[in-house]
N, C-alpha and C positions, 0 to 999 in steps of 0.2 A: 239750148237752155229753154225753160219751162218756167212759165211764172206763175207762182201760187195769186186767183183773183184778190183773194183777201188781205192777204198780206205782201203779196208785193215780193215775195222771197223767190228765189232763183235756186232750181235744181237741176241736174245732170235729165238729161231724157230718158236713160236706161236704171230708175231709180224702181226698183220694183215694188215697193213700198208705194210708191205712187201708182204704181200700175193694177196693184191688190185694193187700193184705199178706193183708186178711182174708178171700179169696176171696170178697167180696162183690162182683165184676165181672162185668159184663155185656161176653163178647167180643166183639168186632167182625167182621162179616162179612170183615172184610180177616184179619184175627188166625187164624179158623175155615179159610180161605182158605190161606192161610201152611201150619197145622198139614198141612190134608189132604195138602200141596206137600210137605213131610217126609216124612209116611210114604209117599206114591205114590213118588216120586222118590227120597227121600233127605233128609239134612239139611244137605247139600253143596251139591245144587243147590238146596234152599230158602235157603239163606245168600245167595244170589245172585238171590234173588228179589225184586222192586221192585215197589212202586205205581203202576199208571198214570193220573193223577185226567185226561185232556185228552179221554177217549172219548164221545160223548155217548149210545149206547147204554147206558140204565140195566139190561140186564137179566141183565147178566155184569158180572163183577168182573174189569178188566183187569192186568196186568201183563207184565214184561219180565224173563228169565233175563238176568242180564248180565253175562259173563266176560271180563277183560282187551280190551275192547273189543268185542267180538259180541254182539250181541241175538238171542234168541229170543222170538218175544213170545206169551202166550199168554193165556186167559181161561178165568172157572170162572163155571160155573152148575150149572143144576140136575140136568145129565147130567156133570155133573165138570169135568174139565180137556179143553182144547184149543189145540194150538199152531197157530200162523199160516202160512202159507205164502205164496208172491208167487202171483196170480190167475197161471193157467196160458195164459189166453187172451192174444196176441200183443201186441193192441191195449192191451190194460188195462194199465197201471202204475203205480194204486194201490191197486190190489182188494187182498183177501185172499182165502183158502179155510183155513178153519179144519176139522183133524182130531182125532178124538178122542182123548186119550191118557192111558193107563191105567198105565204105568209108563214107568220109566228108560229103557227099550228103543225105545220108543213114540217119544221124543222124542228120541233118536237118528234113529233113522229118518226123522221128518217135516227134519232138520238136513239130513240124508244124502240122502235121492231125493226129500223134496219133500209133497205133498200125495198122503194113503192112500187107497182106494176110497170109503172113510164120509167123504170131505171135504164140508164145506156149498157151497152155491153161495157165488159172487164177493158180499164184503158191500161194494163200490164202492158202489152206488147208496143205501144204510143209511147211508155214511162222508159221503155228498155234503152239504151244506148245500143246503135248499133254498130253491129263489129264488121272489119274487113273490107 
């Protein structure tokens, strides 16, 4: 047990409430994720910002900007943020090409003309389940 200084009150040690109040928390790479989303962008467009747990690439932290019905969807890793775009190639219709995006302007732009010079190749083949 755990005694509050001030008053004197007695709680369980595993009360998390106490462990959030008392800046004893360990943030979550989603929470870390969130923050960088506010000051890159804004606290506007991180207000708008979603969890996406369905991706099975572990080595980005996915999410979805999501306003009055539009998705932008985008991912962070170790080179920061980057928003999705539709694969540019004719054939393909469920590829992405993810660019990199450094501020508010950034992700305008990838909304607005699409996928920037620094886009990755098509991550189809990564998204595919494989068979056999």
């Amino acid at each position: 047990m755990t005694t509050c200084p001030t008053h004197q009150i007695s709680t369980p040690p595993t009360d998390p409430m106490l462990e959030l109040l008392g800046e004893n928390y360990t943030f979550t790479p989603w929470f870390r994720a969130w923050e960088a989303a506010a000051l890159r962008f804004g606290r506007d467009v991180a207000h708008h910002l979603v969890q996406v747990t369905t991706e099975t690439d572990q080595t980005y932290l996915y999410g979805e900007i999501v306003f009055r019905g539009s998705v932008l969807a985008i991912r962070y890793g170790e080179r920061g943020f980057e928003a999705a775009s539709a694969c540019p190639v004719t054939e393909c219709r469920r590829g992405r090409v993810w660019t990199p995006v450094r501020v508010r302007e950034d992700l305008l732009s990838v909304r607005l003309n699409g996928p920037g010079p620094d886009a990755s190749r098509c991550d189809r083949s990564a998204r595919r389940p494989r068979r056999g």
